[in-house]
Backbone as a ProteinNet text record, in pm:
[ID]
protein_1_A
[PRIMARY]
XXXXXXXXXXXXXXXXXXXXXXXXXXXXXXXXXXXXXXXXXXXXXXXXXXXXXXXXXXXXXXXXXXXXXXXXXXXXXXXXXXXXXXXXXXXXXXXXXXXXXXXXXXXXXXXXXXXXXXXXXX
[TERTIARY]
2196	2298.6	2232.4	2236	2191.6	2248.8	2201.3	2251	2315.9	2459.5	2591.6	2587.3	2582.1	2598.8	2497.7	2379.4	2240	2178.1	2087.1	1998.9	2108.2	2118.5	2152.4	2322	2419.9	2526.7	2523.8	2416.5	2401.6	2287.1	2257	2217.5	2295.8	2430.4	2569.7	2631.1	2637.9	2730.7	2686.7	2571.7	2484.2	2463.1	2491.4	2493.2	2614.9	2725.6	2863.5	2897.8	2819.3	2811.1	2794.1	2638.9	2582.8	2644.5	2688.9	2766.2	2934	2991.9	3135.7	3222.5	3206.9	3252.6	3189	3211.3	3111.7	3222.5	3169.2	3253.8	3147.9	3168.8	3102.8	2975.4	3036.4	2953.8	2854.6	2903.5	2779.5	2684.3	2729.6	2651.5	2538.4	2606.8	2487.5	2404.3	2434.2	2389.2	2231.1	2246.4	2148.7	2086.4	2158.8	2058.1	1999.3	2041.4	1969.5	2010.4	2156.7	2187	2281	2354.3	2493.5	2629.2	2733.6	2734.5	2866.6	2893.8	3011.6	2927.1	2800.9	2725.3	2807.4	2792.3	2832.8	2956.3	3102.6	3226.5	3252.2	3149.3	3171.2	3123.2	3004.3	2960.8	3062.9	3123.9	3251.1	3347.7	3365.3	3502.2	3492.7	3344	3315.5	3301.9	3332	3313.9	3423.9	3506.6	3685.8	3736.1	3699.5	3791.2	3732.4	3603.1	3572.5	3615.1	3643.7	3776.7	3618.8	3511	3429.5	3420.8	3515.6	3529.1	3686.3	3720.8	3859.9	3858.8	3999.5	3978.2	4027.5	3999.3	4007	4146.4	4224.2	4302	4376.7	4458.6	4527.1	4618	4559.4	4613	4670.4	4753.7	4790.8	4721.7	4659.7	4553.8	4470.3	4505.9	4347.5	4218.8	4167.6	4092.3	3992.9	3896.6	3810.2	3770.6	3786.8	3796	3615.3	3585.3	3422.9	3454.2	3564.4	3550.1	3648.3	3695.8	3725.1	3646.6	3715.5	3623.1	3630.7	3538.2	3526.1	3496.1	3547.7	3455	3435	3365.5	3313.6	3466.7	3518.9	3623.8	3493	3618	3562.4	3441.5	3514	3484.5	3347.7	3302.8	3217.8	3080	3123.3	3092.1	3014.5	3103.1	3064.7	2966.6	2962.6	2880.6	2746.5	2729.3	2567.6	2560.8	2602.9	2584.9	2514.3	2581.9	2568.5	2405.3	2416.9	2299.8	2182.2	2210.9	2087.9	2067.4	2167.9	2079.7	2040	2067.4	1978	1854.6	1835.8	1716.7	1649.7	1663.9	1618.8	1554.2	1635.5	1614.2	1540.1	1520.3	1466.4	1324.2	1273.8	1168.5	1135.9	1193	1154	1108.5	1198	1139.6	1000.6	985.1	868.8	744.4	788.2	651.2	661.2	723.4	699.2	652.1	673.3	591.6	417.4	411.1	295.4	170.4	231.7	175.3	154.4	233.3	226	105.8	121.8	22.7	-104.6	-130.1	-250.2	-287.9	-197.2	-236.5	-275	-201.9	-266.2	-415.3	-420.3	-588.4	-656.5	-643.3	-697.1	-734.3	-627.7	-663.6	-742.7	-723	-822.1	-932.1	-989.4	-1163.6	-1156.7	-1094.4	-1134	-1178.5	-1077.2	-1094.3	-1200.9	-1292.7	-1443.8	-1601.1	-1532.5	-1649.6	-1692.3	-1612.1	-1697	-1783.9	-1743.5	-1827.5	-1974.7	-1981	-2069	-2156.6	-2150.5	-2196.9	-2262.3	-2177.2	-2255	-2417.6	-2348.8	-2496.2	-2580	-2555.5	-2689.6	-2710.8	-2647.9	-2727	-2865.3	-2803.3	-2877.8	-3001.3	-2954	-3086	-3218	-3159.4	-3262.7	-3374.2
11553.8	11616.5	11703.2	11689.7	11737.1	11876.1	11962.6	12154.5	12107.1	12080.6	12113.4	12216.3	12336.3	12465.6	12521.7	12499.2	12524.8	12647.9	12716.7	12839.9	12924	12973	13120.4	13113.6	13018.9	13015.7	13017.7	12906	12874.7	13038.1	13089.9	13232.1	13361.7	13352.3	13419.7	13383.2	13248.8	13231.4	13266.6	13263.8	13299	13461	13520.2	13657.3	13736.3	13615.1	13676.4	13651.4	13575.8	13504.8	13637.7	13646.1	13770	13902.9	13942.9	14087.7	14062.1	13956.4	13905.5	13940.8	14055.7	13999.1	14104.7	14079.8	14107.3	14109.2	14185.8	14190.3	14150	14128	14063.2	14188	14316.8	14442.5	14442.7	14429.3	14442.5	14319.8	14239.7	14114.4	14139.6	14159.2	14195.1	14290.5	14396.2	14514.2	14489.7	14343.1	14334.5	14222.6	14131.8	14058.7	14124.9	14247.6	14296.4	14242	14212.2	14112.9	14174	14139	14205.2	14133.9	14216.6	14165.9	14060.5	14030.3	13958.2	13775.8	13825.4	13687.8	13642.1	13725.5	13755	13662	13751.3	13690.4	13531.9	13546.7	13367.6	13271.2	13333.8	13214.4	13278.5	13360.1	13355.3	13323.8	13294.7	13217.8	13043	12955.6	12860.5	12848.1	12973	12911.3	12957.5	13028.1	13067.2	12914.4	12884.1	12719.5	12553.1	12648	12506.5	12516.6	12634.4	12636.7	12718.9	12777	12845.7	12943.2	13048	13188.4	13205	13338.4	13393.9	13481.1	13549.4	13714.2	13764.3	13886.2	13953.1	14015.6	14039.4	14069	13984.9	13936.9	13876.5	13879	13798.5	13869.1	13719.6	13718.5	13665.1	13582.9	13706.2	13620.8	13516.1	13466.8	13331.9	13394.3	13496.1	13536.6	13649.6	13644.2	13686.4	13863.8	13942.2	14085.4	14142.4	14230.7	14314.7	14353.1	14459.6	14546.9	14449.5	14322.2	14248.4	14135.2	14179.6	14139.1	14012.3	13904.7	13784.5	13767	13708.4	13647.3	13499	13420.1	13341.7	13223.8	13126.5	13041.5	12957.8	12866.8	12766.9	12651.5	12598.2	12487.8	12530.7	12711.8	12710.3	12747.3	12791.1	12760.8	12634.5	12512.3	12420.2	12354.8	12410.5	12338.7	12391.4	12518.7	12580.2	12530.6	12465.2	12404.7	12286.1	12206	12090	12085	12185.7	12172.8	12228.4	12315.3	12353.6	12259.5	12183.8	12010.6	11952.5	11920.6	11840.8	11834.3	11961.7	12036.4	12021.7	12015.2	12020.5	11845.5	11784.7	11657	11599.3	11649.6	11613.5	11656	11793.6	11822.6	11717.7	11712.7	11647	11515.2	11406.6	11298.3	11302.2	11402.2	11424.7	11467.1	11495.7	11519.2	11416.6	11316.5	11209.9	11090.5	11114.7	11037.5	11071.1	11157.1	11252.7	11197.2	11227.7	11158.7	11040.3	10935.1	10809.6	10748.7	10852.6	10794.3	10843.1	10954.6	10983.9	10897.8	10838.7	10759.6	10605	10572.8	10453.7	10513.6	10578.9	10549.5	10602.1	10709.6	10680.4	10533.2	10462.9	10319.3	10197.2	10222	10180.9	10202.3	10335.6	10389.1	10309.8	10293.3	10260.2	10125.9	9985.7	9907.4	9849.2	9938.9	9886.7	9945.4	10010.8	10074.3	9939.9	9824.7	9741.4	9692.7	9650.3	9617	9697.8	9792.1	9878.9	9874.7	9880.1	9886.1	9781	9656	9480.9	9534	9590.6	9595	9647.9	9761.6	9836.8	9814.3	9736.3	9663.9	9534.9	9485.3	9358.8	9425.7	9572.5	9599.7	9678.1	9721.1	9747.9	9651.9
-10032.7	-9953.3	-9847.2	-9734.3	-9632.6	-9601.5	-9579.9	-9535.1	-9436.8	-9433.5	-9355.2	-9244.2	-9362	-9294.9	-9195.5	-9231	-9186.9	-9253.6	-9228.1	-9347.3	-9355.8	-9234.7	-9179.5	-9255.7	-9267	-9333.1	-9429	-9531.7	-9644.3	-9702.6	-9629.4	-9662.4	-9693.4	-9584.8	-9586.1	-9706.7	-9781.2	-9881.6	-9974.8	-10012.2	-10118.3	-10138.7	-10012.6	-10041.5	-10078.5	-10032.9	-10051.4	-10221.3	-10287.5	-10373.4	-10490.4	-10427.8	-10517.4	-10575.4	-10396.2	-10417.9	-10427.8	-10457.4	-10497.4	-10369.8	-10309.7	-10165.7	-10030.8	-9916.7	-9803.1	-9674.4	-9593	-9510.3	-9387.7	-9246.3	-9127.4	-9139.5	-9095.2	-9090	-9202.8	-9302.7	-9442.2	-9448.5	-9404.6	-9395	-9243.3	-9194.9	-9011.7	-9026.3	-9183.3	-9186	-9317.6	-9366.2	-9470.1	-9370	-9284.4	-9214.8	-9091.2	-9038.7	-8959.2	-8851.3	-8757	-8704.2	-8598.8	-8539.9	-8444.4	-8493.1	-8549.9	-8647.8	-8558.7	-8437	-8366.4	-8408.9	-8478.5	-8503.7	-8649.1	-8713.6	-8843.6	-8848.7	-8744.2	-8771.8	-8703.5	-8609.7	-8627.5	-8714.4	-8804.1	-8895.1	-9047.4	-9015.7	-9126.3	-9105.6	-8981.6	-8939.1	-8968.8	-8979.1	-8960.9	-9136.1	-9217.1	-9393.7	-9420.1	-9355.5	-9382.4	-9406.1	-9227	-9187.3	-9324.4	-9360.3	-9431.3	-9607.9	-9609.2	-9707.2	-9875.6	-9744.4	-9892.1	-9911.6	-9854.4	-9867.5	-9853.8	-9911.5	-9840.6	-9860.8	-9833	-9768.8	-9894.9	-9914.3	-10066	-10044.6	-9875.4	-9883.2	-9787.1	-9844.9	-9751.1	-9646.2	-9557.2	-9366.8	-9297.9	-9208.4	-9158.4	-9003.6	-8995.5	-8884.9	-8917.3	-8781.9	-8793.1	-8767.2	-8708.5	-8649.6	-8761.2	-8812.4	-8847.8	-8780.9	-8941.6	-8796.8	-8890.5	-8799.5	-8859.8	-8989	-9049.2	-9180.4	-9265.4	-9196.7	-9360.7	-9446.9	-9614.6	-9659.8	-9756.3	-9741.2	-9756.3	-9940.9	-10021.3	-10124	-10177	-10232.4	-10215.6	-10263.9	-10256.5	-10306.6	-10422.9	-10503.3	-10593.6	-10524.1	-10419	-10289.7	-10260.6	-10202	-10184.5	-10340.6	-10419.3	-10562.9	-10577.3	-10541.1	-10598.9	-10474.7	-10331.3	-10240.3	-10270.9	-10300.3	-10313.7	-10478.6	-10583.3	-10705.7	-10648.5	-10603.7	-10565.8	-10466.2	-10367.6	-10305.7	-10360.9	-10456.3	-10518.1	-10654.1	-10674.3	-10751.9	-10688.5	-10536.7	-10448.2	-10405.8	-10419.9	-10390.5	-10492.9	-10579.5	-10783.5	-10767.5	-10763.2	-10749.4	-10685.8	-10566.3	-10430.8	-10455.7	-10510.4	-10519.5	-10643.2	-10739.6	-10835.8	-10817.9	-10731.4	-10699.1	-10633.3	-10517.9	-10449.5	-10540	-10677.1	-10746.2	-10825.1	-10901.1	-10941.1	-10851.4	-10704.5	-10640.7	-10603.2	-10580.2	-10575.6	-10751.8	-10890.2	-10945	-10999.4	-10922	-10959.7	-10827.7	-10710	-10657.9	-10673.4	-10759.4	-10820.1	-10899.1	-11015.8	-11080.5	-11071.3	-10916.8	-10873.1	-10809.7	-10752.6	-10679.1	-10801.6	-10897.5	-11016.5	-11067.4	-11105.4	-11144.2	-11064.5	-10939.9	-10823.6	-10848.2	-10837.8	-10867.4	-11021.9	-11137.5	-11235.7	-11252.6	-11155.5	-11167	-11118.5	-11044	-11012.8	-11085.9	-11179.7	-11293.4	-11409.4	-11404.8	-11464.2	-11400.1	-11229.7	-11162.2	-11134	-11152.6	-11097.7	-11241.4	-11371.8	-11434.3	-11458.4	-11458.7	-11415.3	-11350.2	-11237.8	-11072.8	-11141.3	-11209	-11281.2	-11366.1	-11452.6	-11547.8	-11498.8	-11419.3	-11342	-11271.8	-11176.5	-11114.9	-11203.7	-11365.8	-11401.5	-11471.4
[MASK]
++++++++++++++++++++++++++++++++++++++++++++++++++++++++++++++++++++++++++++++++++++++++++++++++++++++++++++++++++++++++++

């Protein structure tokens, strides 16, 4: 599963995650950020249905001091991507030692030969 969101979102959800809920300001204020950055990449996990507002408002519009906590939807997208990731590394190291173990078996399959030669040249 490919990062949708990209770091910097998939970093926001995970923090809203942690502290159960976050507002634009508290979030700009741990990433060190401005935080009008903030309410658009919470407006872009409002609309994708992985956060909501702890209090509920009628606006469409994303304001600085309200505050976000994480929905089920987005629950289950950082589950999901952090098995992908699980997986993904995992395949990459079962490939890693299967190809150790072929050029292992390579160098091996010429130690009869070599032992033949030096037997013969002594």
């Amino acid at each position: 599963m490919p990062n949708e969101l990209g770091d910097t979102l998939e970093a926001v959800l995970k923090l809203i995650k942690i502290r159960n809920s976050a507002s634009a300001t508290d979030i700009a204020a741990i990433f060190n950020t401005q935080p009008h950055l903030m309410v658009s990449g919470l407006q872009v996990l409002l609309d994708k249905g992985y956060v909501y507002r702890t209090v509920p408002s009628d606006t469409p519009y994303v304001r600085f001091d309200e505050a976000f906590a994480i929905s089920m939807t987005g629950r289950d997208y950082l589950e999901v991507r952090n098995r992908h990731i699980r997986t993904t590394l995992m395949t990459y190291r079962l490939n890693i030692i299967a190809i150790v173990l072929s050029v292992l078996a390579f160098i091996k399959s010429f130690f009869p030969d070599i032992i033949t030669i030096w037997k013969m040249l002594q």
